[in-house]
C-alpha positions in Angstrom: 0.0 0.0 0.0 1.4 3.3 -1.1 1.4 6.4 1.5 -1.3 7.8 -0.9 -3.4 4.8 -0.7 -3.5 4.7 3.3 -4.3 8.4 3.4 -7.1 7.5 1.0 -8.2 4.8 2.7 -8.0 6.7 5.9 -9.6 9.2 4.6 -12.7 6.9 3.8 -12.7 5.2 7.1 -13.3 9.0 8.3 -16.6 9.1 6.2 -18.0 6.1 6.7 -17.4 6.8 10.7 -19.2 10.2 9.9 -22.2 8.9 7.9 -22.7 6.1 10.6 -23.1 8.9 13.2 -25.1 11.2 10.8 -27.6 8.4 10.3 -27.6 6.7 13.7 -26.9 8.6 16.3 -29.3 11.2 18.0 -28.4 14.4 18.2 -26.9 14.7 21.9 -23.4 14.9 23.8 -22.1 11.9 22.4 -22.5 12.3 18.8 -21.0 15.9 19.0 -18.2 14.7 21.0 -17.0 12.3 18.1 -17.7 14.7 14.9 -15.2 17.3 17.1 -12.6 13.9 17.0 -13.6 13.5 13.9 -13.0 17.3 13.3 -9.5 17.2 14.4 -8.5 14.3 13.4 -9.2 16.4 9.3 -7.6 19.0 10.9 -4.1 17.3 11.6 -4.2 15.0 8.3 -4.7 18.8 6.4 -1.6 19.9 8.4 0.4 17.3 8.3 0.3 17.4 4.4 1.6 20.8 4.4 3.7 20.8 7.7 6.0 17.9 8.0 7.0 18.8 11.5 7.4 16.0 13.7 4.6 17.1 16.1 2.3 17.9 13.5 2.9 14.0 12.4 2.8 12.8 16.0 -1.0 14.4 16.5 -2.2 13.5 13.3 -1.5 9.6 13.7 -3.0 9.7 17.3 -6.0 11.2 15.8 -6.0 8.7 13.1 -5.7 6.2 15.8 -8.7 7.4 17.9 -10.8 7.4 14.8 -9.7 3.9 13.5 -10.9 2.7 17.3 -14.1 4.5 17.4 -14.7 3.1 14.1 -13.8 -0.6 14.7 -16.4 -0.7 17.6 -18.8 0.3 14.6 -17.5 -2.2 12.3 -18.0 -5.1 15.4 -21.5 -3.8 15.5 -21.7 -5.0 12.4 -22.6 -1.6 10.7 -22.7 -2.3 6.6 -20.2 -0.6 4.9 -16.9 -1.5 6.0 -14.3 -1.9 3.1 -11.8 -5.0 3.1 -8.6 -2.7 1.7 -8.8 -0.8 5.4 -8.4 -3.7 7.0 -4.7 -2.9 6.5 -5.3 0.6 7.9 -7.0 -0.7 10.7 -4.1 -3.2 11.4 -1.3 -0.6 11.1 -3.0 1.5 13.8 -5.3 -0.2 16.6 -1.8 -1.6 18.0 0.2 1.4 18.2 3.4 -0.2 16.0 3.6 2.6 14.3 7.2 2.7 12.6 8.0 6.2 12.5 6.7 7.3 15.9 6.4 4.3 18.3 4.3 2.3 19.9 2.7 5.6 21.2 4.6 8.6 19.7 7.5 10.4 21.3 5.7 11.1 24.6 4.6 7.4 25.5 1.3 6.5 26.1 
């Protein structure tokens, strides 16, 4: 999988996760509290594409991380919709082995 392909397909996972929240969850605390996640998380993959500053990295695969967790519970739900090429994206991030920053970034976990 090419670096374009996993932004991609992270970048799908995102809208799924956000159309499953549209179209299932009531309006209420919980639902705004993961559209702002899901709100930074575009936030820090739009930086990190222009700013390749090691923090900028850092936060953007932690919020990449959060999403791919909120939307695995989704996926074990067994919401429709899930695409087999994010398995890999899924995989790279629920177990923190991420090869440029560590298991949990620079800071730990």
């Amino acid at each position: 999988m090419t670096a374009y392909d996993f932004a991609q397909h992270m970048d799908e996972i995102a809208a799924w996760y956000h159309a499953i929240l549209t179209d299932l969850y009531p309006d209420g605390p919980d639902r705004d509290a993961k559209e702002l996640i899901l709100s930074h998380r575009s936030e820090f993959a739009k930086l990190a594409a222009e700013n390749v500053a090691p923090a900028i990295g850092v936060a953007a695969v932690q919020w990449n991380r959060i999403v791919v967790i909120l939307a695995d519970a989704e996926r074990e739900l067994g919401r429709p919709g899930w695409r087999p090429e994010w398995t890999d994206v899924y995989e790279y991030y629920l177990p923190g082995n991420d090869v440029v920053f560590g298991p949990f970034g620079p800071a730990g976990p």
